[in-house]
DSSP file (Angstrom, degrees, kcal/mol; ACC not computed):
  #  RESIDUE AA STRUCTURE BP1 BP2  ACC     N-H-->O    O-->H-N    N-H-->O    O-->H-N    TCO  KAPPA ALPHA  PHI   PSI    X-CA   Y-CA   Z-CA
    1    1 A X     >        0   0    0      0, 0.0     4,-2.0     0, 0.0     5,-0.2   0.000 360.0 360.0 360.0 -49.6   85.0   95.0   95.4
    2    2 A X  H  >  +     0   0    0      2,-0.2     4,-2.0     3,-0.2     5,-0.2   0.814 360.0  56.0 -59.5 -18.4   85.0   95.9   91.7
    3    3 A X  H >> S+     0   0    0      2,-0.2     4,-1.3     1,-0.2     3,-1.0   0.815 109.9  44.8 -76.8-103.9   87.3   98.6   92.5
    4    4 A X  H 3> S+     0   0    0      1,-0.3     4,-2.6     2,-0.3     5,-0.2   0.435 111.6  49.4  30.2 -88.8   89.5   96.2   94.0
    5    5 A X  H >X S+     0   0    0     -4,-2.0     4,-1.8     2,-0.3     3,-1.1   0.869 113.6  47.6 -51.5 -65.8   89.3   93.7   91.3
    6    6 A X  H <X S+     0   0    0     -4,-2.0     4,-3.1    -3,-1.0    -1,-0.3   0.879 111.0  52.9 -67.7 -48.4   90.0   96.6   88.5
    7    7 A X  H 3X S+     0   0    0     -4,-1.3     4,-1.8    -5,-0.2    -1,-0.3   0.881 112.4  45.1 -68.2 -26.5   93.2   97.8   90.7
    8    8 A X  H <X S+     0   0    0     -4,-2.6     4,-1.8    -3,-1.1    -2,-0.2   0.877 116.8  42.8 -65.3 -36.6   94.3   94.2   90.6
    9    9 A X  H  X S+     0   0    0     -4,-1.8     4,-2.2    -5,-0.2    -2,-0.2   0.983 116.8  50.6 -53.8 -54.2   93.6   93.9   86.6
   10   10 A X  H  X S+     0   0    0     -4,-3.1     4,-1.0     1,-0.3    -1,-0.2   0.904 117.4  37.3 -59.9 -51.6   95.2   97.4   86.1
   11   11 A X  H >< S+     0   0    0     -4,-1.8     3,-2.7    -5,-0.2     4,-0.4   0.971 118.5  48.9 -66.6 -40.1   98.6   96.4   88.3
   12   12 A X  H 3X>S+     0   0    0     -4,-1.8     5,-4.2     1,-0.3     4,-0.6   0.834 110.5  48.9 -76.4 -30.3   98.8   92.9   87.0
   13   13 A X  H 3<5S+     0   0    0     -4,-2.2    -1,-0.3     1,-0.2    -2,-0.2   0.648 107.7  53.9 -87.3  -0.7   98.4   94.1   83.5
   14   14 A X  T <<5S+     0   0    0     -3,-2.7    48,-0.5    -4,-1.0    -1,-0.2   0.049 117.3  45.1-108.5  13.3  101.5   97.2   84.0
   15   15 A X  T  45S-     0   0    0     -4,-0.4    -2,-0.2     2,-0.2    -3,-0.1   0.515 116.2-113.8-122.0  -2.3  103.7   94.1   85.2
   16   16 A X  T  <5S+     0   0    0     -4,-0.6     2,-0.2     1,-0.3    -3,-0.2   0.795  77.6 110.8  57.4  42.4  103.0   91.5   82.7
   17   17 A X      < -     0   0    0     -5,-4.2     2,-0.3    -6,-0.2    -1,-0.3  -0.617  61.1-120.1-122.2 158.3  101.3   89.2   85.0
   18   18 A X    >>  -     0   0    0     -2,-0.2     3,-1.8    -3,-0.1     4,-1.2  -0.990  30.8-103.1-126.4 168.1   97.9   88.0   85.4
   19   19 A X  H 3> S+     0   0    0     -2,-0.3     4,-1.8     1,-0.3     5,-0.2   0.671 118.6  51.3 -48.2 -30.3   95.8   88.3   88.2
   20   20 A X  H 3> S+     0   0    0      2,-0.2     4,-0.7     1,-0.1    -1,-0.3   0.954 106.3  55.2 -82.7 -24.5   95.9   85.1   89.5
   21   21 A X  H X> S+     0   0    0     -3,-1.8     4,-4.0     2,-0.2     3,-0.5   0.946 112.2  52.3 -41.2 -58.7  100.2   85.1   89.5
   22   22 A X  H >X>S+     0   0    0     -4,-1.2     4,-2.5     1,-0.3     3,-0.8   0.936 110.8  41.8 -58.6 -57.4   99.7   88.5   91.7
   23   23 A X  I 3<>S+     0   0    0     -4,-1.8     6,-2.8     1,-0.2     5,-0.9   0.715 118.2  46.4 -81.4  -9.8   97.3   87.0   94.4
   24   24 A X  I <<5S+     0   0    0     -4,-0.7    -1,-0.2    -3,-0.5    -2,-0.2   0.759 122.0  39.8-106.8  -5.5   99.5   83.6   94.6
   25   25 A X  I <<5S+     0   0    0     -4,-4.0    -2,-0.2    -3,-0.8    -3,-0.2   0.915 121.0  40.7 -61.7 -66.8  102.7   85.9   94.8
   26   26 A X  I  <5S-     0   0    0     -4,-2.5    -3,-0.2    -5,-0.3    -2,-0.2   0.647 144.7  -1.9 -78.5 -10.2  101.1   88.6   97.2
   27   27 A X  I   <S-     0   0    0     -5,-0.5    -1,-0.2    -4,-0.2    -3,-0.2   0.821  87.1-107.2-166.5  -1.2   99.4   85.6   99.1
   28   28 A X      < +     0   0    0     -5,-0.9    -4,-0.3    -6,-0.2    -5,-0.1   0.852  57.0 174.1  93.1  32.1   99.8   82.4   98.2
   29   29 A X        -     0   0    0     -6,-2.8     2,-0.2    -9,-0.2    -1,-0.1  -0.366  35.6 -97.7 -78.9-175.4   96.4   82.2   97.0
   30   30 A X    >   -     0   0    0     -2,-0.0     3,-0.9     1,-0.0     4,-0.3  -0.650  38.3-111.0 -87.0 118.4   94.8   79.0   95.0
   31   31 A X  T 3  S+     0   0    0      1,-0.2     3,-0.3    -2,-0.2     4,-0.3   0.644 115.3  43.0 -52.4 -19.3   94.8   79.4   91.2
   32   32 A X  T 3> S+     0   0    0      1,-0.2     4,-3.4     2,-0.1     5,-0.4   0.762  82.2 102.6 -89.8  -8.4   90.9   79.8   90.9
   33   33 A X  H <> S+     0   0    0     -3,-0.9     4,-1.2     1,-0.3     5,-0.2   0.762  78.0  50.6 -26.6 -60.7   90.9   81.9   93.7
   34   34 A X  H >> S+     0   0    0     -3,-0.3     3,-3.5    -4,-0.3     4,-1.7   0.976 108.8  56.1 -55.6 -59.7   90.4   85.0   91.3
   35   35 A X  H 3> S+     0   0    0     -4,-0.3     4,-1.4     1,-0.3     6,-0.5   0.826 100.5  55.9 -16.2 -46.1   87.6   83.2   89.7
   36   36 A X  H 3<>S+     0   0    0     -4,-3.4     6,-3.1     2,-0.2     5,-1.3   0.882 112.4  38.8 -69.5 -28.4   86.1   82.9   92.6
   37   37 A X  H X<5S+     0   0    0     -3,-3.5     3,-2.5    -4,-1.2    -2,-0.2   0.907 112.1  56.7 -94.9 -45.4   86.1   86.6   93.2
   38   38 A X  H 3<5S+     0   0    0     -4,-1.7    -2,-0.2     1,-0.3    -3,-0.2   0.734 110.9  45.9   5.5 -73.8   85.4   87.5   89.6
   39   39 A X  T 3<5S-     0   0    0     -4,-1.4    -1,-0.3    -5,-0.1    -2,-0.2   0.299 112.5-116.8 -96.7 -25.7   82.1   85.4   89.7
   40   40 A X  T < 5S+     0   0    0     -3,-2.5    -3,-0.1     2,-0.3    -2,-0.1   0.650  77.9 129.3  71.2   3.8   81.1   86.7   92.9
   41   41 A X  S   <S-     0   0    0     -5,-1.3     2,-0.4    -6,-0.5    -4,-0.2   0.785  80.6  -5.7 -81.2 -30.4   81.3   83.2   94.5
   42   42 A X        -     0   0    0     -6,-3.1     2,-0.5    -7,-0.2    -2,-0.3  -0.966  64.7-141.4-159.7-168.0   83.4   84.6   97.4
   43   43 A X        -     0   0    0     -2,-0.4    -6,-0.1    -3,-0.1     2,-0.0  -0.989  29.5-100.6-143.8 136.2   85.2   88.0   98.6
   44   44 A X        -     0   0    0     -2,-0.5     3,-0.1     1,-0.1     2,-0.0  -0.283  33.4-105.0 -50.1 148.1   88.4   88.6  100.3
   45   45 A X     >  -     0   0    0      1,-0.2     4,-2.5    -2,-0.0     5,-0.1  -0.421  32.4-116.9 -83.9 165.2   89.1   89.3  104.0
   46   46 A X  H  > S+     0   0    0      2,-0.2     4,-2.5     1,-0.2    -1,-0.2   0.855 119.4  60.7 -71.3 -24.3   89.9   92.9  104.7
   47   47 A X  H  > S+     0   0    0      1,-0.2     4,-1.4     2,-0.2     5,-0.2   0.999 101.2  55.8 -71.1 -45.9   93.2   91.6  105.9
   48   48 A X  H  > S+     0   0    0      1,-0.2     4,-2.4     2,-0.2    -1,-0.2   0.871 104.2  54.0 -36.6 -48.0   93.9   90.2  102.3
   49   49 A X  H  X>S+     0   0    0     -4,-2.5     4,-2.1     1,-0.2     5,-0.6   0.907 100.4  54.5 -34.3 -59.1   93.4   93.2  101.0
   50   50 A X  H >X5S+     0   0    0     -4,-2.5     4,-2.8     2,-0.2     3,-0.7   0.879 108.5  49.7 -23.8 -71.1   95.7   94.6  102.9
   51   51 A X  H 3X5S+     0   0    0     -4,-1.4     4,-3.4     1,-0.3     5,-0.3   0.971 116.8  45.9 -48.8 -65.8   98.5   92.0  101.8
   52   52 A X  H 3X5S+     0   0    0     -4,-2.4     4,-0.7     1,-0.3    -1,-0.3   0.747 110.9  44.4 -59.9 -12.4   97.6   92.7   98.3
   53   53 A X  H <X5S+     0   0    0     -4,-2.1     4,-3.8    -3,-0.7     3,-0.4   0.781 120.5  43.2 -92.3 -33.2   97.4   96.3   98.1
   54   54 A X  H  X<S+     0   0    0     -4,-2.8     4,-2.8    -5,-0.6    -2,-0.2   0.999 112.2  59.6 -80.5 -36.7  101.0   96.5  100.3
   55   55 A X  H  < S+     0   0    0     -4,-3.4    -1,-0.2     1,-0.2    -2,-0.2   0.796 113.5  38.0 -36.3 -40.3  102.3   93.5   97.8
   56   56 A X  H  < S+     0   0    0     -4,-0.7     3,-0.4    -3,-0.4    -1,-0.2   0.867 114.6  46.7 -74.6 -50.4  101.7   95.7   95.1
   57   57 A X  H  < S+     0   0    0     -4,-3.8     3,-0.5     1,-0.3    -2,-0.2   0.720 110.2  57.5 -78.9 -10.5  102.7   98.9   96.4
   58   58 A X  S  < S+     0   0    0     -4,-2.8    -1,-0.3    -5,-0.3    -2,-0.2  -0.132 116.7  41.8 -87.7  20.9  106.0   97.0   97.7
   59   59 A X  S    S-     0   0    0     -3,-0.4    -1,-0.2    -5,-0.2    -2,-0.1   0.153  82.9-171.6-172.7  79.0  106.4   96.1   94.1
   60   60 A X        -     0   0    0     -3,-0.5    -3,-0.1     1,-0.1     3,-0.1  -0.251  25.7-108.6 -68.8 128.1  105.7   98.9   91.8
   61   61 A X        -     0   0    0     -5,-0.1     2,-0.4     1,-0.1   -46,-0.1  -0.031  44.3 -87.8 -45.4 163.3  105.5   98.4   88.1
   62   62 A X        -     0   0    0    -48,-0.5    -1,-0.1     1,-0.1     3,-0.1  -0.757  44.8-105.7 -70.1 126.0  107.9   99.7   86.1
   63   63 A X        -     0   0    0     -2,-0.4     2,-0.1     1,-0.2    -1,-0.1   0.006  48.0-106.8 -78.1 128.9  107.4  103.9   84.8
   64   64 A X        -     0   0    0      1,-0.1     2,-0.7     3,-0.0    -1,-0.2  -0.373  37.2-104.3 -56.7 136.9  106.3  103.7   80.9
   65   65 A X        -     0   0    0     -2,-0.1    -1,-0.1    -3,-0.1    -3,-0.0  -0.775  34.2-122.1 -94.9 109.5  109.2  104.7   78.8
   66   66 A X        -     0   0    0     -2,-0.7     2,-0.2     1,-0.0    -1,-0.0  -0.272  26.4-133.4 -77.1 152.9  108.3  108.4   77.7
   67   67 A X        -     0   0    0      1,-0.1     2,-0.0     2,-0.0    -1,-0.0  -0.716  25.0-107.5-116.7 138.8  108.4  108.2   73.6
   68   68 A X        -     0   0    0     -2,-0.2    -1,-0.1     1,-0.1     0, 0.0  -0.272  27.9-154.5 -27.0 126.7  110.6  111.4   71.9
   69   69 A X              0   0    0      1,-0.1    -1,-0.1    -2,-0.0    -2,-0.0   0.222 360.0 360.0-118.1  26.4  107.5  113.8   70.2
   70   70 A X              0   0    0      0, 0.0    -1,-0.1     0, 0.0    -2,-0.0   0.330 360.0 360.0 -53.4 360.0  110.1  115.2   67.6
């Protein structure tokens, strides 16, 4: 689950989002909804996962713009 949670931080934060925008895009979740998983108060179905991992990978951040090392 923390893996999970950290691949959600990680994407949300290489789109300019936060986590709770990604899960109520990728599923229409309920704004405390990350809170809830955060906290340990509830968990996701495996089929949520699903949504959220293909939401993600059906909308990849954008590639870091490589910096000149002249």
């Amino acid at each position: 689950m923390e893996q999970f949670l950290d691949d959600i931080k990680t994407y949300a934060d290489a789109v300019g989002r936060s986590p709770q925008h990604i899960l109520r895009q990728a599923v229409g979740a309920s704004w405390s909804q990350w809170a809830a998983w955060a906290d340990g108060q509830s968990s996701p179905t495996l089929n949520t996962v699903d949504k959220i991992r293909k939401y993600m990978a059906d909308n990849p951040a954008p590639a870091p713009i490589a910096e000149d090392a002249a």
